[in-house]
ZADRENLUM-639897 format. One record per residue (C-alpha): residue in one letter; x, y, z. Coordinates in steps of 0.25 Angstrom, whole numbers, plus 2048, in hexadecimal, padded with zeros to 3 digits. Layout:
BEGIN
AXYZ/...
//
This chain:
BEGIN
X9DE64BA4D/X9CF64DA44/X9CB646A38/X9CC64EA2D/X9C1656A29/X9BC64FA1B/X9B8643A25/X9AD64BA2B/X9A664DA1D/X9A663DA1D/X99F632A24/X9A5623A25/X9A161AA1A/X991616A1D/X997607A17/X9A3607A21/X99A60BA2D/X990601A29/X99A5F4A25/X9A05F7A34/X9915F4A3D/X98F5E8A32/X99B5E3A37/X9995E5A45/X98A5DFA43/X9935D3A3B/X99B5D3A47/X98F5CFA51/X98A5C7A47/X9805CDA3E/X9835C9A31/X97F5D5A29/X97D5D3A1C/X9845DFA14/X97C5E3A08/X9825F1A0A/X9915F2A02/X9925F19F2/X99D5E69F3/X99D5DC9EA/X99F5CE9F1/X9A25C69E6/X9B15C79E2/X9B85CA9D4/X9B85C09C9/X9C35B49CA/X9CB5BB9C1/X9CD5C79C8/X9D15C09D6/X9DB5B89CE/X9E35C39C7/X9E25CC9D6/X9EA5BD9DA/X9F35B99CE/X9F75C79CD/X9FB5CB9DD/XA025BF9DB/XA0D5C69D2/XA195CC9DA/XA1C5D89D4/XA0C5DE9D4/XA0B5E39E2/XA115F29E0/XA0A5FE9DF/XA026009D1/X9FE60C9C9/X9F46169CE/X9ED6169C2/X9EB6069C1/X9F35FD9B9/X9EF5FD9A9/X9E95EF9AA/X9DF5F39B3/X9DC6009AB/X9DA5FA99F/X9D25EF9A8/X9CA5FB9AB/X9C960099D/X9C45F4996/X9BB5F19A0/X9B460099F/X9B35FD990/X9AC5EE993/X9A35F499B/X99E600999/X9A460498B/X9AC60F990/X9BC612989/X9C5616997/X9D4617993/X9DC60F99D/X9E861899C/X9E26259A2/X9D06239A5/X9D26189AE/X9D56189BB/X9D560B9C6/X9D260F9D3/X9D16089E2/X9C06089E2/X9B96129DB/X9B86189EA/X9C561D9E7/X9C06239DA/X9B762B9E3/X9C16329E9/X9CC6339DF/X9C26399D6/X9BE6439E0/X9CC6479E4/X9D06489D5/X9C46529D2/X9BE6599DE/X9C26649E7/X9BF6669F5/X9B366D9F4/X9AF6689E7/X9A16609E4/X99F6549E1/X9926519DB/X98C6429E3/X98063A9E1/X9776389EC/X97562B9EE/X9836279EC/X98F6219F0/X9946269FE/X9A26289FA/X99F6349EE/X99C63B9FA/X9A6639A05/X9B16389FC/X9AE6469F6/X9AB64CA05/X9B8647A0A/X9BF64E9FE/X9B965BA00/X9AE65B9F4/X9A06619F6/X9966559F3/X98B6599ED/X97F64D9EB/X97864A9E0/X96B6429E0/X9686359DB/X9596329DC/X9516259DC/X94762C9D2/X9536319C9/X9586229C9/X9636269D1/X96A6309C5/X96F63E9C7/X9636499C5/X96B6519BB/X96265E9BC/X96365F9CB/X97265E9C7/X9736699BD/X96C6729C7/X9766709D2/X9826779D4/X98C6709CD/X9986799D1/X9A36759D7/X99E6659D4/X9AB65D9CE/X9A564F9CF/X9986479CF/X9986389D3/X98E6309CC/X98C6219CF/X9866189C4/X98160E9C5/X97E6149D3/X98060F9DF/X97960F9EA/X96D6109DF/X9706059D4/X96C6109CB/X97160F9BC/X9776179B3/X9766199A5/X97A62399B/X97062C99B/X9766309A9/X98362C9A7/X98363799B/X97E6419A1/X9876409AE/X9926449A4/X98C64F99D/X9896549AB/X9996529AE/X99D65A9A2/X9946659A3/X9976699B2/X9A66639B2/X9A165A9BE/X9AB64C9BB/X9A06419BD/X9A36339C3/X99D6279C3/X9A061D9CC/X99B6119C4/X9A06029CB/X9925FD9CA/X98C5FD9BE/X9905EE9BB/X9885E99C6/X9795E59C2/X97C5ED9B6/X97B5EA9A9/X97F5F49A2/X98B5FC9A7/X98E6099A5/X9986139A6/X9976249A7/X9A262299F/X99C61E993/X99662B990/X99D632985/X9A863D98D/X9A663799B/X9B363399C/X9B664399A/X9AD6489A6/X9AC63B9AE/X9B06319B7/X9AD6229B9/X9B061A9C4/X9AF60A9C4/X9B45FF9CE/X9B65F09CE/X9AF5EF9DC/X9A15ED9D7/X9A35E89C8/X9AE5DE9CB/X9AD5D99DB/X9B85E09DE/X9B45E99EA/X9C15E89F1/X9CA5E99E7/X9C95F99E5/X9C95F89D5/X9C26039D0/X9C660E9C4/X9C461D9C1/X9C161F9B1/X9C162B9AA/X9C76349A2/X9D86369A2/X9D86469AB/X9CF63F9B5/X9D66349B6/X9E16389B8/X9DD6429C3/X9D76379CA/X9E56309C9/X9ED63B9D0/X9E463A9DB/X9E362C9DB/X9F162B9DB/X9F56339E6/X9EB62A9F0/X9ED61C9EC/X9F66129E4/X9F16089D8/X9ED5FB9DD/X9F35ED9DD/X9F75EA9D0/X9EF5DB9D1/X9E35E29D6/X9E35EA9C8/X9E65DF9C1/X9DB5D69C8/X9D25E29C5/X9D65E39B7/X9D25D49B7/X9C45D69BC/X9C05E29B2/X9C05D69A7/X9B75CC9AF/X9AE5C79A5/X9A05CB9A2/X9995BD9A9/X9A05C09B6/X99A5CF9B5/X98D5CA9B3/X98D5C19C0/X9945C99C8/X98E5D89C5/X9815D39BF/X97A5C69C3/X9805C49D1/X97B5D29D5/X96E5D09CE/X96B5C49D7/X96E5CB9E4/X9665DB9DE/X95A5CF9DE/X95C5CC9ED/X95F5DA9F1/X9515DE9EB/X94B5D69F4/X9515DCA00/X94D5EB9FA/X9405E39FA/X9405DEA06/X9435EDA0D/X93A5F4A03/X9415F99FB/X93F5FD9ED/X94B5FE9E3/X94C6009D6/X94F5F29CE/X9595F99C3/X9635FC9CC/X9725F89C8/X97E5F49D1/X9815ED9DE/X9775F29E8/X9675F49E8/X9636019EC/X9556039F1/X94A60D9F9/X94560AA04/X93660BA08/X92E617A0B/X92C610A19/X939610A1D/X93E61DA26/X94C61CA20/X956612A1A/X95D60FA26/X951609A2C/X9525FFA21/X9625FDA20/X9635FEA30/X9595F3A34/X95E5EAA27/X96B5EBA2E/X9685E7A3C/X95E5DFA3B/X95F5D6A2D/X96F5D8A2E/X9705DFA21/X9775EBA1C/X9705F3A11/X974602A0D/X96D60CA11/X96B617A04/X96F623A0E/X97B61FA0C/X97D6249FF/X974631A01/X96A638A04/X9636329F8/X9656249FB/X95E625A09/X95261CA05/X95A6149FF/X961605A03/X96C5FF9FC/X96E5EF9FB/X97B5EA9F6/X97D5DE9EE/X98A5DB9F2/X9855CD9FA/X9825C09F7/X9745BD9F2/X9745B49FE/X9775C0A07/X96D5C89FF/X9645BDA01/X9665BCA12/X9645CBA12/X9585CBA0C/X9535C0A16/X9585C7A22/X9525D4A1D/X9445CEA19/X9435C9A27/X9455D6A2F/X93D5DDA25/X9325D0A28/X9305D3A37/
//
């Protein structure tokens, strides 16, 4: 018996192979502080835990739910878009709640691209726009993102490449790994370039609350909706990483092309889950601005210090929970930096490769961690970087 071939156009998950040796190194006991992951390690508001608990409670709530979500979390989802970014979605028939937004990624692909089709990628960008697009057979085609360009689309060296056969183009804003912003000078033109090239654009957008205060959303411009996709998740904005909340909006034919995959593969989730989640999209503003704003700007100022410390520079507009930074001239390449943080400080930082050819000077420091863990990373690398 073989694998089957799509496995051989993938590698595993850089994360997975990585999170393994930090917990063999925990295992002799190391210590390593992870400042890799973008997983929040502060939970949902009270609220949101006591309805996941009242509700399990009730006996007649443990059977199987609808594949499009139940219409509490819909409308939820719905009032919340409106709240936040000023965007009308009907909760009937442009909303769509998903496991993660990772499984937008793939249910999105599989609703729209053939084998053989393109799929337009930014390069640096999240891992998963590519595997996810090899294993289905589609030709990924990079697109760069530049530190000179602030990290946005270069639109003419777009229009003179060849654009057949492209059926999507991921874009990432606020960006991650980069923490670069969007506003709506791009977002408008990433949707007049969808509608002239029939190329459905998505935007994976589960960041833009963190750091950040002016949110926005791609589907704010006028007919995006008609050419576009949005994806959003509860992971970053909400603490809820573990729960696999996410939504899919858009207009009613992509949604519900996204469905028929959607509910050939999985099965709606547990109906107190949803309503815990619905809960949570109505979390007042005050636990927003601690949670997304002042507790992520008290560790961005400790993280500074580590880019700092390794010589880094970085640009201080950036948005989201990580810090993205270059590393110096002097350094042959970034894993002599991520490699000797790691062994000798006990510290896991990203490596930019990671996410590209264009991230390959780059380092990425998550603020997932206490500013007490920050703070002992900090020491730790100051003192190897002392000798």
């Amino acid at each position: 018996m073989e694998a089957a071939n799509r496995l051989n156009t993938v590698s595993e998950y850089y994360f997975s192979k990585k999170l393994r040796q930090i917990a063999e190194m925990n295992a002799a006991g190391a210590d390593v502080i992870n400042l890799g992951i973008g997983s929040p390690d502060m939970p949902p508001s009270e609220q949101t835990i006591e309805t996941l608990c009242e509700e399990a409670k009730r006996p007649n709530v443990h059977g199987y739910q609808p594949y499009n979500g139940i219409p509490e979390l819909r409308n939820a989802m719905a009032s919340w878009y409106k709240r936040t970014y000023g965007v009308d979605l009907d909760p009937a028939n442009e909303i769509l709640p998903l496991i993660g937004s990772k499984e937008g990624v793939l249910h999105t692909t599989l609703a729209f691209v053939n084998p053989g089709d393109k799929v337009l990628v930014p390069d640096p960008g999240y891992p998963t726009y590519t595997s996810l697009s090899k294993l289905l057979g589609a030709d990924v085609v990079k697109y760069d993102l530049k530190e000179q360009d602030s990290w946005k689309p270069d639109f003419d060296a777009l229009e003179k490449s060849d654009l057949k056969g492209v059926k999507l183009m991921w874009t990432n804003y606020p960006n991650m790994p980069t923490g670069a912003n969007a506003g709506m000078e791009l977002f408008e033109r990433l949707v007049d370039f969808a509608k002239r090239h029939d190329i459905v654009v998505v935007n994976d957008n589960p960041y833009s609350l963190i750091l950040n205060k002016k949110p926005v959303s791609l589907l704010q411009v006028k007919d995006a909706k008609r050419y576009c996709i949005e994806l959003n998740s509860m992971s970053k904005s909400h603490n809820m990483p573990g729960w696999r909340v996410g939504m899919l909006s858009s207009n009613p034919e992509y949604v519900g092309w996204v469905l028929k995959v959607k509910s050939n593969i999985d099965s709606g989730m547990f109906r107190p889950l949803q309503l815990a989640a619905a809960r949570a999209y109505g979390n007042d503003k005050s636990w927003h601005d601690r949670m997304n704003y002042e507790l992520y700007a008290e560790r961005r100022d400790t993280a500074e210090k580590i880019m700092r410390t390794l010589d880094c520079s970085f640009d201080k507009s950036q948005v989201g929970m990580f810090l993205w930074g270059k590393i110096p001239d002097s350094a042959a390449n970034v894993e002599d930096i991520t490699e000797k943080v790691l062994n000798e400080a006990k510290v896991f930082i990203t490596p930019g490769f990671i996410f590209g050819k264009n991230g390959e000077r780059y380092i990425r420091i998550s603020l997932c961690a206490k500013k007490e863990k920050l703070e002992e990373a900090l020491n730790r690398i100051k003192d190897i970087t002392e000798k």
